[in-house]
N, C-alpha and C positions, 0 to 999 in steps of 0.2 A: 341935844338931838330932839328931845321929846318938844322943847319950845320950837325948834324949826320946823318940824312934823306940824304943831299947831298951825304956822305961819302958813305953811305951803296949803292946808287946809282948807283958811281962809281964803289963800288967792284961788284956789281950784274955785270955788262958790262962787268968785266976782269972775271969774272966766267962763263957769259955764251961764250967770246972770247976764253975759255980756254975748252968749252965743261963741264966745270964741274956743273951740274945741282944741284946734289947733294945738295952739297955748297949752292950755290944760291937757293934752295928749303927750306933747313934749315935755312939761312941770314935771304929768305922772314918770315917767321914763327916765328921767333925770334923778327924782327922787327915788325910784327903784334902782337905778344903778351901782348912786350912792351907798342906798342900803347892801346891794351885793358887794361892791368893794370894802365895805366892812364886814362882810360874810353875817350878814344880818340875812336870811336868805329867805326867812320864812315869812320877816315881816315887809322883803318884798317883791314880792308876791302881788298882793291886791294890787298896787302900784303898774308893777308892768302889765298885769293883765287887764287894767282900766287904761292904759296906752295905749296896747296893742289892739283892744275894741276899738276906738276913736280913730287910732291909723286907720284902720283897715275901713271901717265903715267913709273915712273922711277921703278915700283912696291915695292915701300917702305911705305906699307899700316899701319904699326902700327903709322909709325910719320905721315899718315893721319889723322890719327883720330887727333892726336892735332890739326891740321888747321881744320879739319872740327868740332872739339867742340869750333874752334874761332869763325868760322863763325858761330854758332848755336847763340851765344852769338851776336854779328852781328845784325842777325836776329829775336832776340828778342824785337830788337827796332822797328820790322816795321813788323812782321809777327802775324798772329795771333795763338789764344794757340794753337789750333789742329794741324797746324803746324809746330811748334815749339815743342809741342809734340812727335808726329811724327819724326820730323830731331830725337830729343833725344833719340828714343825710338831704330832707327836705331844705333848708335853711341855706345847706352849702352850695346845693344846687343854685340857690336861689342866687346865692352870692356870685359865683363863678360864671353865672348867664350876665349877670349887668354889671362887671366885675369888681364890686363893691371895694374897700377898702374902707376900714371904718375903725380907729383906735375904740369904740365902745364893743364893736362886735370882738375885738383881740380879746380884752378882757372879759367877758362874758365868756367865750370861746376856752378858754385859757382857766377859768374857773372851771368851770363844766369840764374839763379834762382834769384838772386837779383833784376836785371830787369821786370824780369813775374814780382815780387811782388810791383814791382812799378806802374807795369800798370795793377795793382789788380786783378790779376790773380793768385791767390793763390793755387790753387791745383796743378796749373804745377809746379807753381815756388815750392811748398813743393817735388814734386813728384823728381826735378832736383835738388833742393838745399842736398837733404837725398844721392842722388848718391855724389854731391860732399864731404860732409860730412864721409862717406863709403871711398873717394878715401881718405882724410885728416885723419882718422884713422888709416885705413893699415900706411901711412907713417910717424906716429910718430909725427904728426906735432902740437902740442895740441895750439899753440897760434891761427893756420889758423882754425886748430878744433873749438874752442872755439868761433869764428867770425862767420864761417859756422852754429853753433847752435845760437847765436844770431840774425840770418838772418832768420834760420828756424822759430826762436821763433816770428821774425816780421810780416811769414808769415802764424801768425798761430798755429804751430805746439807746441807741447810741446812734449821736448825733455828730455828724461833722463841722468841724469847726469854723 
Protein backbone atom coordinates (compact mmCIF):
# COMPACT_ATOMS: atom_id res chain seq x y z
CA UNK A 1 0.00 0.00 0.00
CA UNK A 2 2.50 2.45 1.39
CA UNK A 3 4.58 1.93 -2.40
CA UNK A 4 1.32 2.66 -4.20
CA UNK A 5 0.56 5.70 -1.84
CA UNK A 6 4.17 6.65 -3.05
CA UNK A 7 3.13 5.98 -6.72
CA UNK A 8 -0.12 7.87 -6.87
CA UNK A 9 2.05 10.79 -5.13
CA UNK A 10 4.07 11.01 -7.91
CA UNK A 11 1.29 11.05 -10.58
CA UNK A 12 -0.80 13.65 -8.52
CA UNK A 13 2.58 16.12 -9.15
CA UNK A 14 2.87 15.42 -12.94
CA UNK A 15 -1.07 15.97 -12.99
CA UNK A 16 -1.07 19.01 -11.29
CA UNK A 17 2.45 20.09 -13.44
CA UNK A 18 0.45 19.26 -16.41
CA UNK A 19 -2.61 21.48 -15.12
CA UNK A 20 -4.81 18.65 -15.37
CA UNK A 21 -6.96 18.85 -12.20
CA UNK A 22 -9.40 16.75 -13.41
CA UNK A 23 -7.18 13.73 -13.28
CA UNK A 24 -5.74 14.51 -10.15
CA UNK A 25 -9.41 15.15 -8.45
CA UNK A 26 -10.62 11.75 -9.71
CA UNK A 27 -6.75 9.79 -8.54
CA UNK A 28 -7.56 11.72 -5.17
CA UNK A 29 -11.15 10.16 -4.80
CA UNK A 30 -10.11 6.94 -6.01
CA UNK A 31 -7.42 6.63 -3.63
CA UNK A 32 -9.53 7.78 -0.81
CA UNK A 33 -12.08 5.29 -1.46
CA UNK A 34 -9.82 2.63 -1.58
CA UNK A 35 -8.56 3.58 1.55
CA UNK A 36 -12.30 3.65 2.99
CA UNK A 37 -12.98 0.20 1.65
CA UNK A 38 -10.21 -0.93 3.86
CA UNK A 39 -11.76 1.01 6.68
CA UNK A 40 -8.51 2.97 6.59
CA UNK A 41 -10.67 5.93 7.25
CA UNK A 42 -8.57 8.50 8.79
CA UNK A 43 -5.92 8.16 6.29
CA UNK A 44 -8.57 9.02 3.92
CA UNK A 45 -9.40 11.79 4.63
CA UNK A 46 -6.75 14.32 3.16
CA UNK A 47 -7.55 12.17 -0.16
CA UNK A 48 -11.36 13.05 -0.45
CA UNK A 49 -11.17 16.21 0.83
CA UNK A 50 -8.21 17.31 -1.85
CA UNK A 51 -11.08 15.75 -4.41
CA UNK A 52 -13.90 17.24 -3.37
CA UNK A 53 -11.91 20.89 -3.35
CA UNK A 54 -10.95 20.27 -7.29
CA UNK A 55 -14.62 18.90 -8.04
CA UNK A 56 -16.19 21.54 -6.77
CA UNK A 57 -13.93 24.55 -7.76
CA UNK A 58 -13.47 22.50 -11.33
CA UNK A 59 -17.70 22.46 -11.29
CA UNK A 60 -17.84 18.81 -11.52
CA UNK A 61 -20.60 18.48 -8.77
CA UNK A 62 -22.04 14.96 -9.43
CA UNK A 63 -18.43 13.28 -8.92
CA UNK A 64 -18.75 15.52 -5.73
CA UNK A 65 -21.10 13.97 -4.14
CA UNK A 66 -18.88 10.72 -4.08
CA UNK A 67 -15.98 12.53 -2.16
CA UNK A 68 -18.41 14.19 -0.03
CA UNK A 69 -20.46 10.70 0.89
CA UNK A 70 -16.59 9.74 1.59
CA UNK A 71 -16.09 12.29 3.73
CA UNK A 72 -19.67 11.82 5.39
CA UNK A 73 -18.41 8.40 6.23
CA UNK A 74 -15.10 10.09 7.60
CA UNK A 75 -17.10 11.84 9.77
CA UNK A 76 -18.96 9.33 11.19
CA UNK A 77 -16.01 8.45 13.30
CA UNK A 78 -15.80 11.69 15.21
CA UNK A 79 -19.07 13.75 14.47
CA UNK A 80 -22.09 13.50 16.21
CA UNK A 81 -25.60 11.99 14.86
CA UNK A 82 -27.28 15.32 14.17
CA UNK A 83 -24.47 16.02 12.31
CA UNK A 84 -23.93 13.51 10.35
CA UNK A 85 -27.47 13.63 9.77
CA UNK A 86 -27.46 16.61 8.53
CA UNK A 87 -24.15 16.22 6.09
CA UNK A 88 -26.69 13.03 4.74
CA UNK A 89 -29.58 14.65 4.48
CA UNK A 90 -27.80 17.40 2.28
CA UNK A 91 -26.01 14.78 -0.03
CA UNK A 92 -29.40 12.65 -0.42
CA UNK A 93 -31.09 15.61 -1.41
CA UNK A 94 -28.61 15.99 -3.70
CA UNK A 95 -28.74 12.60 -4.96
CA UNK A 96 -32.57 12.20 -5.46
CA UNK A 97 -32.80 15.81 -7.42
CA UNK A 98 -30.43 14.37 -10.47
CA UNK A 99 -31.21 10.84 -9.51
CA UNK A 100 -27.72 9.71 -9.19
CA UNK A 101 -27.10 6.02 -9.01
CA UNK A 102 -23.45 5.43 -8.25
CA UNK A 103 -21.91 1.93 -6.82
CA UNK A 104 -19.11 4.36 -4.90
CA UNK A 105 -21.86 6.47 -3.36
CA UNK A 106 -23.49 2.61 -2.10
CA UNK A 107 -20.55 2.00 -0.35
CA UNK A 108 -19.60 5.17 1.25
CA UNK A 109 -23.34 5.37 2.16
CA UNK A 110 -23.45 1.78 3.49
CA UNK A 111 -20.05 2.55 5.58
CA UNK A 112 -21.36 5.63 7.03
CA UNK A 113 -24.41 3.58 8.23
CA UNK A 114 -22.39 0.82 9.48
CA UNK A 115 -20.41 2.98 11.73
CA UNK A 116 -23.61 5.24 13.30
CA UNK A 117 -24.43 1.60 14.18
CA UNK A 118 -21.41 0.91 15.89
CA UNK A 119 -21.47 3.79 17.85
CA UNK A 120 -25.17 2.86 18.68
CA UNK A 121 -26.68 5.26 16.95
CA UNK A 122 -29.34 3.38 15.32
CA UNK A 123 -31.79 5.58 13.78
CA UNK A 124 -29.20 7.35 11.66
CA UNK A 125 -27.44 4.58 10.83
CA UNK A 126 -31.11 2.78 9.78
CA UNK A 127 -32.04 6.18 8.13
CA UNK A 128 -28.39 6.08 5.82
CA UNK A 129 -27.82 2.29 5.66
CA UNK A 130 -32.03 2.18 3.72
CA UNK A 131 -30.42 5.07 1.28
CA UNK A 132 -27.61 2.78 0.52
CA UNK A 133 -29.58 -0.09 0.30
CA UNK A 134 -32.07 1.99 -2.51
CA UNK A 135 -28.61 2.87 -4.15
CA UNK A 136 -27.69 -1.32 -4.20
CA UNK A 137 -31.13 -2.13 -5.69
CA UNK A 138 -31.38 0.18 -8.56
CA UNK A 139 -27.90 -1.38 -9.53
CA UNK A 140 -28.38 -4.90 -9.55
CA UNK A 141 -26.03 -5.72 -7.06
CA UNK A 142 -27.88 -8.28 -4.83
CA UNK A 143 -24.53 -9.81 -3.16
CA UNK A 144 -23.75 -5.79 -1.77
CA UNK A 145 -27.84 -5.82 -1.39
CA UNK A 146 -27.90 -8.58 0.59
CA UNK A 147 -24.90 -7.16 3.21
CA UNK A 148 -26.64 -3.68 3.17
CA UNK A 149 -29.86 -5.60 4.64
CA UNK A 150 -27.64 -7.57 7.00
CA UNK A 151 -26.31 -4.28 8.30
CA UNK A 152 -29.94 -2.88 8.41
CA UNK A 153 -31.01 -5.89 10.19
CA UNK A 154 -27.85 -5.30 12.91
CA UNK A 155 -29.21 -1.89 13.21
CA UNK A 156 -32.42 -2.80 14.06
CA UNK A 157 -34.35 -2.82 11.14
CA UNK A 158 -36.36 -5.45 9.63
CA UNK A 159 -36.21 -5.72 6.31
CA UNK A 160 -38.32 -7.40 3.60
CA UNK A 161 -37.04 -9.89 1.66
Amino acid sequence: LEESLKAYEDARNLGLQLENTFWVATTSCNVGLVLLAMERIDAAAPYLEEADRMFRRGGKLLFALVSQAGLLACSALEEDSETVLTNFEEIQASIQQRGVVEMDLAMCLQLTGRIMARREFYGVAAIILTAALQQWDRLGLADHRDRCRRDLESAGVTVER
